[in-house]
C-alpha atoms as one frame of an Amber mdcrd trajectory, in Angstrom:
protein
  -4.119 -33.830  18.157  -3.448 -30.817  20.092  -0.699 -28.573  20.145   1.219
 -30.438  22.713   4.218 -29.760  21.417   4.156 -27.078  22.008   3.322 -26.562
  25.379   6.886 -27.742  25.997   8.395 -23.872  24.879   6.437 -23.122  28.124
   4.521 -20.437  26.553   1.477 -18.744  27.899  -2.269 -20.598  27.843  -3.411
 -18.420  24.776  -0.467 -18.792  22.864  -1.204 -22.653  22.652  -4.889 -22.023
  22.378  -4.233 -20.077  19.508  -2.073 -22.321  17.834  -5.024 -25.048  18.753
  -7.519 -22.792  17.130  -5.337 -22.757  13.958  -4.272 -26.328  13.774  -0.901
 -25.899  14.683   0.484 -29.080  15.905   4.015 -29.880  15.428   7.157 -27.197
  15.205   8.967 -26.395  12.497  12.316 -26.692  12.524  12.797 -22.797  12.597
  10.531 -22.627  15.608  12.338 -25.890  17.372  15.691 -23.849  17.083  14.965
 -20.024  17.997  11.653 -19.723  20.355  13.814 -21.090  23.193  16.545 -18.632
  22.367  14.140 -15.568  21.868  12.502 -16.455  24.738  15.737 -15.916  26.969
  16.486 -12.360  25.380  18.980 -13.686  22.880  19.601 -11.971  19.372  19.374
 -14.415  16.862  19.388 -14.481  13.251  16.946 -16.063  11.267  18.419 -17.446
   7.965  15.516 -19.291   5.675  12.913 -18.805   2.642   9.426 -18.869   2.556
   7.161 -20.980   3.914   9.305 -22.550   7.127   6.990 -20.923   9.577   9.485
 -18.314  10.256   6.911 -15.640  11.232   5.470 -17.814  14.410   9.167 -18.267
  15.506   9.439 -14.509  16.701   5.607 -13.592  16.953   5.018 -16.522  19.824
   7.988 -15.878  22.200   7.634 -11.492  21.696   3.594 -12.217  23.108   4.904
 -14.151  25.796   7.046 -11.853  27.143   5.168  -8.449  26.857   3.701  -7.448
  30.042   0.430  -6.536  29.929   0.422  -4.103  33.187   2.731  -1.458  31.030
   1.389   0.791  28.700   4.115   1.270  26.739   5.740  -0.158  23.619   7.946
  -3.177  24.142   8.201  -4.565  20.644   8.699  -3.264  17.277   8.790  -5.475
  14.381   9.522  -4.386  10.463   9.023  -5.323   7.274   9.806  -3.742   3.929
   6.765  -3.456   2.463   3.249  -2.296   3.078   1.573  -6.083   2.376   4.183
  -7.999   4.430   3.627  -5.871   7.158   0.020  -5.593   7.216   0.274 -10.263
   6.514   2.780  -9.786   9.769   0.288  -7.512  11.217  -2.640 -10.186  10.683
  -0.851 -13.296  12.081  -0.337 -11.068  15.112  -3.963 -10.308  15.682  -4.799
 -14.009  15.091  -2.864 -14.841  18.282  -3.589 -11.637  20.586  -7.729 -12.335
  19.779  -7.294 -15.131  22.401  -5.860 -12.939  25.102  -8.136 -12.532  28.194
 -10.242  -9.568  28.316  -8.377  -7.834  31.338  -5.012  -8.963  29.983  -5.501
  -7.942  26.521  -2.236  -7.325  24.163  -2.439  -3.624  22.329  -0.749  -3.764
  18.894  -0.902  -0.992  15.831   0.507  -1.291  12.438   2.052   1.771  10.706
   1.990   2.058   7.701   2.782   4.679   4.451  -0.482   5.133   2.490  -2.372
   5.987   5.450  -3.770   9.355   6.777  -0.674  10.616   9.371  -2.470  12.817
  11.216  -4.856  10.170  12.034  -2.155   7.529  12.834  -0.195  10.476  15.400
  -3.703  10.758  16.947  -4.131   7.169  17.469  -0.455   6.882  19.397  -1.658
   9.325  21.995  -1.692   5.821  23.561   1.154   3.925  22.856   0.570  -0.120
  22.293   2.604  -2.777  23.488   3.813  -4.048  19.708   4.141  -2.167  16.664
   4.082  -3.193  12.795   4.835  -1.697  10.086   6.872  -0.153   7.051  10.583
   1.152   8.151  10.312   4.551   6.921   6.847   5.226   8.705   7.995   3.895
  11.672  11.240   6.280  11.376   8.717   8.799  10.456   6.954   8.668  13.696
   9.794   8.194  15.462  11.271  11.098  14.301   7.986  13.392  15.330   8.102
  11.951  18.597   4.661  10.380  18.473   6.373   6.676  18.858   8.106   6.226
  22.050  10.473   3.310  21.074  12.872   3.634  23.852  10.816   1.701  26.195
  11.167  -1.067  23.330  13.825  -4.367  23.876  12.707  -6.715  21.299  13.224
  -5.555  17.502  12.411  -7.678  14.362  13.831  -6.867  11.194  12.379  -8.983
   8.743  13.418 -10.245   5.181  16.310  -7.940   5.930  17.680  -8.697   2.662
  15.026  -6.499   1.102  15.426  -4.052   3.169  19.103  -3.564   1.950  18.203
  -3.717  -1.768  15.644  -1.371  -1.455  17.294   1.390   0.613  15.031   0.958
   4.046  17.856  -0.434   6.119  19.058   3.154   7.270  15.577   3.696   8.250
  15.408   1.017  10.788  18.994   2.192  11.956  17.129   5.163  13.071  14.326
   3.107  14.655  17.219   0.862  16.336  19.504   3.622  17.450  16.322   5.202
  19.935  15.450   1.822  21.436  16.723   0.765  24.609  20.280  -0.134  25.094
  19.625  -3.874  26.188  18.326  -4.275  23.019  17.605  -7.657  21.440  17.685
  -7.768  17.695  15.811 -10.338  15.696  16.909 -10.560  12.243  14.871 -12.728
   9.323  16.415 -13.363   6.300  16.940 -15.777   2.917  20.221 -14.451   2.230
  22.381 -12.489   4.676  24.639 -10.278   2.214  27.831  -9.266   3.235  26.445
  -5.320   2.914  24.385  -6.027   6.469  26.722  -7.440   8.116  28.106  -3.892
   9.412  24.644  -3.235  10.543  24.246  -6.630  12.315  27.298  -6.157  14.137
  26.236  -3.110  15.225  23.062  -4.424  17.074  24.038  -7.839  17.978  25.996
  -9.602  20.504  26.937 -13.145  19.731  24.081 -14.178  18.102  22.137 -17.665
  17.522  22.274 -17.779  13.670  19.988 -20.617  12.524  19.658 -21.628   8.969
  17.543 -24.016   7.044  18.923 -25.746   4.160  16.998 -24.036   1.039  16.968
 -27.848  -0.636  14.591 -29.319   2.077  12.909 -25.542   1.696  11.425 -26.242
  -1.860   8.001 -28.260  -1.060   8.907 -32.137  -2.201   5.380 -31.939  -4.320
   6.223 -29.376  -6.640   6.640 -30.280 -10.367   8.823 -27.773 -11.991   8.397
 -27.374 -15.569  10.683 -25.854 -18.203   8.599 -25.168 -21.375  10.926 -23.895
 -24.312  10.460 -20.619 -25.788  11.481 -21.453 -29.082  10.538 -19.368 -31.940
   7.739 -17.928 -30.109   6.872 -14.754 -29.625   7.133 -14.292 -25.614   3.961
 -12.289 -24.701   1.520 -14.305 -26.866   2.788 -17.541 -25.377   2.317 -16.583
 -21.671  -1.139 -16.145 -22.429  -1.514 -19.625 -23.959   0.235 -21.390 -21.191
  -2.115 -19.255 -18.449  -5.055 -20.531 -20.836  -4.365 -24.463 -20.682  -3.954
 -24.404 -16.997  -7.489 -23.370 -15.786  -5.596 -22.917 -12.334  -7.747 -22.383
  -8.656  -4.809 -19.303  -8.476  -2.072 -18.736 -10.710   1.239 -16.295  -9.541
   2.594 -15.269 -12.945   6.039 -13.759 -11.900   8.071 -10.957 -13.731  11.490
  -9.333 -13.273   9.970  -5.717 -13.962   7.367  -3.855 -13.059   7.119  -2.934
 -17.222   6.970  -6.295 -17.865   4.080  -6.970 -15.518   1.970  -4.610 -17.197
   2.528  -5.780 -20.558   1.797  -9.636 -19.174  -1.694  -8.429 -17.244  -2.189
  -6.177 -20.277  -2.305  -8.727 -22.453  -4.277 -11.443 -20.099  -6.926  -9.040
 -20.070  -7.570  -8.697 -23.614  -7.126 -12.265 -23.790 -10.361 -12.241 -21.176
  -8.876 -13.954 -18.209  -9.511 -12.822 -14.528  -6.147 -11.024 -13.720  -4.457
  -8.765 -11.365  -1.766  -7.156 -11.035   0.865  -6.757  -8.481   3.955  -4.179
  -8.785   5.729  -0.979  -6.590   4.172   1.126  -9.160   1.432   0.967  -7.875
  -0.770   3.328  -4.888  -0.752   1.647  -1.636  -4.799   1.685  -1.938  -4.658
  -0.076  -5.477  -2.119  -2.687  -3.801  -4.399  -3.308  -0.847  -7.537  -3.645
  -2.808  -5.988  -6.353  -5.442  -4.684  -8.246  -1.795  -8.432  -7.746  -0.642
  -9.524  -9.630  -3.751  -6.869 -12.276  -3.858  -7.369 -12.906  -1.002 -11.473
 -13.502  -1.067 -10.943 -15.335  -4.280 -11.773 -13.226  -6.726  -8.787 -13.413
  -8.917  -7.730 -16.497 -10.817  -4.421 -14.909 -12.403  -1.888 -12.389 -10.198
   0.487 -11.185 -12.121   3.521  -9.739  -9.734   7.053  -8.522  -9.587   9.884
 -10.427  -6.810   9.852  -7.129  -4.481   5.835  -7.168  -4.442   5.032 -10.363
  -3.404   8.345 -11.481  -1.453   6.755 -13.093   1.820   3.319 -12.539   1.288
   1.416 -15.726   2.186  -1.732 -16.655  -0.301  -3.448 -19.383   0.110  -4.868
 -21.825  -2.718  -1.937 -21.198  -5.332  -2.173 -24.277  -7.641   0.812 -23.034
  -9.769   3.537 -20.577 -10.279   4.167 -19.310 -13.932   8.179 -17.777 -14.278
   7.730 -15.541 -17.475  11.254 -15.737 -17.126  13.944 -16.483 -14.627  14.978
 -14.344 -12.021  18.657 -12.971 -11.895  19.210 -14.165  -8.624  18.080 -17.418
  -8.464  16.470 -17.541  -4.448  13.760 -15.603  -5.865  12.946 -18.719  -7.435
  12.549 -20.524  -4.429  10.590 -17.605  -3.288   8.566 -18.176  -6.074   8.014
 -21.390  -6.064   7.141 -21.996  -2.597   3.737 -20.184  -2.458   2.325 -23.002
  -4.465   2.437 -26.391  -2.482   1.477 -25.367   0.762  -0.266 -27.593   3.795
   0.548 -31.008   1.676  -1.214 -30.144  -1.660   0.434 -30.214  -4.906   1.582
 -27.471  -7.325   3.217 -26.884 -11.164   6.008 -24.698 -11.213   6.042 -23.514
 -15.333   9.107 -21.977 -16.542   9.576 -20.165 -19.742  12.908 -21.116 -20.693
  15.192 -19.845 -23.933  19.084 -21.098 -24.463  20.588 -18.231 -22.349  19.003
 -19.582 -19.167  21.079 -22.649 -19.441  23.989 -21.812 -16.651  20.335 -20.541
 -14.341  18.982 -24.083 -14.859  22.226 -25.982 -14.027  22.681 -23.868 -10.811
  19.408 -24.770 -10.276  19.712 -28.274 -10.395  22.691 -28.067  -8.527  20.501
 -26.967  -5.493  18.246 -29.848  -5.688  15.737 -28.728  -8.303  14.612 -31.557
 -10.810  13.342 -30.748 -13.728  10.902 -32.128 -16.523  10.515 -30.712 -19.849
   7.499 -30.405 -21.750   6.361 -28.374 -24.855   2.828 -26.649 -25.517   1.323
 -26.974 -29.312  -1.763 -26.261 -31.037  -3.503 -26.785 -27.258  -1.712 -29.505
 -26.172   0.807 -30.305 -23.568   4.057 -32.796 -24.433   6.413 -34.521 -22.211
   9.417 -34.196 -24.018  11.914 -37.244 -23.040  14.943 -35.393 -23.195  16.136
 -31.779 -22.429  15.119 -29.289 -25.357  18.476 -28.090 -26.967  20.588 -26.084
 -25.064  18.810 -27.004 -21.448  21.294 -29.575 -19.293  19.735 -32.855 -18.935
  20.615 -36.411 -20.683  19.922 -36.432 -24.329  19.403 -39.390 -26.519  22.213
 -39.462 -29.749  19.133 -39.617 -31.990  18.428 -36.113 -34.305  15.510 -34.638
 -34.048  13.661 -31.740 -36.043  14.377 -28.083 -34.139  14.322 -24.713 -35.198
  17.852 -24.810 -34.534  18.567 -27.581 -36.585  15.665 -28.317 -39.402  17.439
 -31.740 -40.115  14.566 -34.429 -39.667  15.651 -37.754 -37.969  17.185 -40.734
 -39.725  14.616 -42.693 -41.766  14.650 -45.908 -42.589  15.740 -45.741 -45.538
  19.236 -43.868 -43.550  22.068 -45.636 -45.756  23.397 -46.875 -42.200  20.320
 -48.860 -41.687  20.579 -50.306 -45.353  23.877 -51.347 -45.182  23.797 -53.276
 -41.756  25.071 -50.450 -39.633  28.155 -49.270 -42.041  27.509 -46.595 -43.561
  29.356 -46.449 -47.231  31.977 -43.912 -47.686  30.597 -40.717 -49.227  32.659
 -39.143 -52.077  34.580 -36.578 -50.873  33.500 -32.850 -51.666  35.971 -31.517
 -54.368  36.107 -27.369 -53.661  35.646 -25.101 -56.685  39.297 -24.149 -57.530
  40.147 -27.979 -57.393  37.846 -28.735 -60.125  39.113 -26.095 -62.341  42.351
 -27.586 -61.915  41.179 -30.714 -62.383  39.753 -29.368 -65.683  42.916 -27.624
 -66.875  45.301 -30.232 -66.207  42.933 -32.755 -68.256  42.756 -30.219 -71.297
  46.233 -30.191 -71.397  46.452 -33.952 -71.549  44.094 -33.860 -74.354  46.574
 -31.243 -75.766  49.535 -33.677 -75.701  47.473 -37.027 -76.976  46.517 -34.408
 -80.077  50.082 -33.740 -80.837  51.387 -37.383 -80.177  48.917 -38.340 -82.738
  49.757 -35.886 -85.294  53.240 -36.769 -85.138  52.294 -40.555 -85.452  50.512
 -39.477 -89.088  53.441 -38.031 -90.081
């Protein structure tokens, strides 16, 4: 089937060759709801998490609106890191290959990490779309070798990143020099209420589309909680990355620190791991991308702010090594594994102060299963380990927590037909020396009753 729906946006003949060549056939519902409004010059904003095809929603109605016959730039789209721009950059070049050769579509991405005198040389002619990193692209912008007043159509994407990590100002300088008609496309999982002075700013009445985050998280995804327990933390990731044997495994981490210590330890272990943080040069981050992606790697070990919106293929599952404090980065997470209708494992680690996490969790949609991992082997537990929500049977069971072993039969309760006799109750201490005195002086008194009686 071709891409036929498609063809209904109107778009040009290369657009829907390229989504032919790519297997594109039916719309998300992203696309459905803002290529017609892009298209007609409206701002819109973008509100969804990975995976819902977000990226095609702007990149397919900005290339069918530049015009070829002016060499100047008419699109700029950002991102807040280095990866996600140059995976923006990528898609883009996917779509502009099929662009006739006298019509062809000129786009540069701009990046930090790369030689700037080079990159200055290269914008002697300006292309029709730029990518890249908001503080290069404020960089050039600055130095005057980016002309982005001839620009109407701006992308800002995962815009909630760009907040947390201090970039927004930097595309305020990249907006404020664009034209005045400017349209403003914003991308976002969460819109905090710290951008929404910059939004209003930008944007005029704008088509705010969002897609529910339950019908986000891919339906085949088992999710996992695998208690902690007594373990020690670091030793136990690298048993759990052990039993999987997985095609590509995301182990995620809330610190760059902890990262290292998790790949640290999976390489002494002698699995195939990367790693994945900020702390890391832009050439090291590239090269482990390079090798991820020409599967090389069977373990990735990355921080939220690394690998937010970058798109690998093959991920068979997602290990948390613990939960993140704000809980969309674990649909983030989660939804690189599970893509194009395969199946993926979602493994949590899990101790007793995640509880409130997991019930938020749940409350989004998330269903969870509980299993434990001994001596090499993997348990279904029927019931919620202690302190996780979930229906538990009345029955005791053996815990660290509570080193009581369950009722045998020989349980007094059992013996007696289901009543249980009355236990003695416990007398304290200073009861029993009471006890004690008060039957000496009894004794006392029967001696001298007696010894009265002789006489």
């Amino acid at each position: 089937m071709k891409s036929e729906n498609f063809k209904r946006f109107e778009l040009k003949p290369f657009l829907i060759e390229a989504l032919d060549a790519q297997g594109f056939t039916l719309p998300t519902e992203i696309q459905e709801r803002l290529i017609p409004a892009i298209r007609n010059g409206r701002d819109v904003i973008g509100q969804s998490q990975t995976g819902t095809g977000k990226t095609l929603s702007f990149l397919l109605p900005i290339l069918d609106r530049i015009d070829t016959t002016k060499d100047e730039v008419q699109a700029v789209i950002t991102a807040p890191t280095r990866e996600l721009a140059t995976q923006l950059f990528n898609e883009l070049k996917k779509l502009v290959e099929h662009c006739d050769e006298q019509d062809q579509i000129q786009a540069k991405l701009l990046v930090g990490g790369t030689d700037r005198a080079r990159t200055i040389d290269r914008l002697k002619v300006q292309p029709h779309i730029v990518v890249g990193t908001a503080g290069r692209l404020a960089d050039l912008v600055e130095e005057k070798a980016l002309h982005v007043y001839t620009a109407k159509m701006l992308v800002v994407d995962e815009a909630d990143q760009m907040l947390d990590m201090g970039f927004i100002d930097d595309v305020d300088k990249v907006a404020s020099r664009m034209a005045e008609d400017l349209q403003m496309m914003v991308f976002s999982a969460t819109i905090p209420e710290k951008l929404q002075p910059f939004l209003k700013k930008y944007m005029t009445d704008p088509r705010h589309v969002q897609v529910d985050p339950k019908r986000v998280a891919a339906t085949k995804i088992e999710h996992r909680i695998v208690p902690l327990r007594h373990r020690e933390k670091l030793s136990f990731i690298v048993e759990l990355a052990q039993s999987i044997n997985p095609y590509l495994a995301i182990v995620f981490t809330n610190t760059k620190d902890e990262a290292d210590e998790v790949a640290d330890a999976m390489l002494e272990a002698g699995l195939n791991v990367e790693r994945l943080h900020g702390g890391l040069q832009p050439r090291q981050r590239k090269q482990v991308m390079k090798q991820v992606n020409d599967v090389k790697v069977q373990y990735l070990v990355a921080t939220d702010l690394a690998a937010r919106g970058i798109d690998v293929k093959g991920v068979s599952h997602i290990i948390n090594y613990g939960l993140p404090q704000d809980l969309d980065f674990y649909i983030h997470r989660v939804g690189r594994t599970a893509r194009a209708g395969a199946d993926g494992i979602a493994l949590t680690i899990y101790d007793q102060q995640d509880q409130q996490a997991i019930e938020k969790l749940q409350k989004r949609g998330i269903r969870f299963t509980y299993f434990d991992y001994k001596k090499g082997e993997w348990t279904k537990l029927d019931r919620a380990p202690l302190g996780v929500p979930g229906k538990r049977k009345p029955t005791r069971t053996t815990t660290e927590a509570n080193p009581t072993p369950a009722k045998s039969s020989t349980d007094p309760q059992k013996r007696t037909g289901g009543k249980a006799k009355a236990k003695p109750k416990r007398v304290k201490p200073a009861h029993k020396k009471k006890a004690r005195f008060k039957q000496a002086k009894e004794a006392q008194r029967q001696r001298r009753v007696s010894s009265k009686n002789k006489k």
